[in-house]
C-alpha positions as CSV (number, residue, x, y, z in Angstrom):
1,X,-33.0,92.8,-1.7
2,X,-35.5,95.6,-0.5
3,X,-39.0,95.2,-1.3
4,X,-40.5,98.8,-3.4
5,X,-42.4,99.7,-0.1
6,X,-39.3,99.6,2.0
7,X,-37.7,101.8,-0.5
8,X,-40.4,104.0,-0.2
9,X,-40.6,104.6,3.0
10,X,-37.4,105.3,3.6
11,X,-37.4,107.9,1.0
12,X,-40.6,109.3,2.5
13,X,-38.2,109.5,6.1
14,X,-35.9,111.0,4.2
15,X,-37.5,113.9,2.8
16,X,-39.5,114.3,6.2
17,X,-36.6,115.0,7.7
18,X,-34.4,117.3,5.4
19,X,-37.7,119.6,6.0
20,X,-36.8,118.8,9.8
21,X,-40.3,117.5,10.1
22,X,-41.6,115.2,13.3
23,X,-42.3,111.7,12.0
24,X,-44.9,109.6,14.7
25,X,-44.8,105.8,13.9
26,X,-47.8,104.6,15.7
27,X,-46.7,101.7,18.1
28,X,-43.2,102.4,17.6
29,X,-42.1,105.9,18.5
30,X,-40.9,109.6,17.2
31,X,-38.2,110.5,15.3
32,X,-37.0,113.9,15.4
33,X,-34.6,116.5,13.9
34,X,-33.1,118.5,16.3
35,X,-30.4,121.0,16.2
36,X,-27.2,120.8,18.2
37,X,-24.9,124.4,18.6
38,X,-21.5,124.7,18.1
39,X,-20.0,123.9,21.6
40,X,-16.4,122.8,23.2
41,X,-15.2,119.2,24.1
42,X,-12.5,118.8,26.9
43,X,-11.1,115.9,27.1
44,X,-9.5,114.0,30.6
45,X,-5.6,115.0,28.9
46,X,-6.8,118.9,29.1
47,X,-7.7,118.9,24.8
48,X,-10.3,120.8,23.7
49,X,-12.1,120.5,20.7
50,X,-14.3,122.2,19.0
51,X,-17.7,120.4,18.1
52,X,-19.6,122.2,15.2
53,X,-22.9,122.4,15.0
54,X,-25.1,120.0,13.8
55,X,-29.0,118.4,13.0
56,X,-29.3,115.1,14.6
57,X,-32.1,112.8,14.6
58,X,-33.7,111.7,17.9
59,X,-35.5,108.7,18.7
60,X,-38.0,108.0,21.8
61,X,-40.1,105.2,22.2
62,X,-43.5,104.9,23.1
63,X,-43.5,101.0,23.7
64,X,-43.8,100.7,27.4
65,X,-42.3,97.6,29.0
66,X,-43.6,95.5,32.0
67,X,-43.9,92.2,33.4
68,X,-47.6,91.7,33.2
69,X,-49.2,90.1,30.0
């Protein structure tokens, strides 16, 4: 069972991003709408497809990694 602040974040990450808005989550990363174009797949076999276009959501960290502590 989700706790009412899980709930409303998510809402709140949901309406960020039907505005296509840059959410920052301090200590965790960016999330970010982006827009991909309409473009053509070939496949190995010679098929191509058609891809349509479409908003994804893109994630990059900010946590950096190393062996020292």
């Amino acid at each position: 069972m989700e706790s009412e602040f899980i709930i409303a974040f998510k809402e709140v990450l949901r309406e960020q991003f039907v505005d296509k808005h840059k959410v920052d989550i301090e200590g965790l990363g960016t999330f970010e709408v982006k827009h991909r174009e309409q473009h053509q797949k070939k496949y190995d076999n010679g098929k191509v497809v058609m891809i349509p276009p479409a908003d994804v959501l893109e994630f990059k960290s900010n946590i950096r990694i190393s062996n020292e502590y």
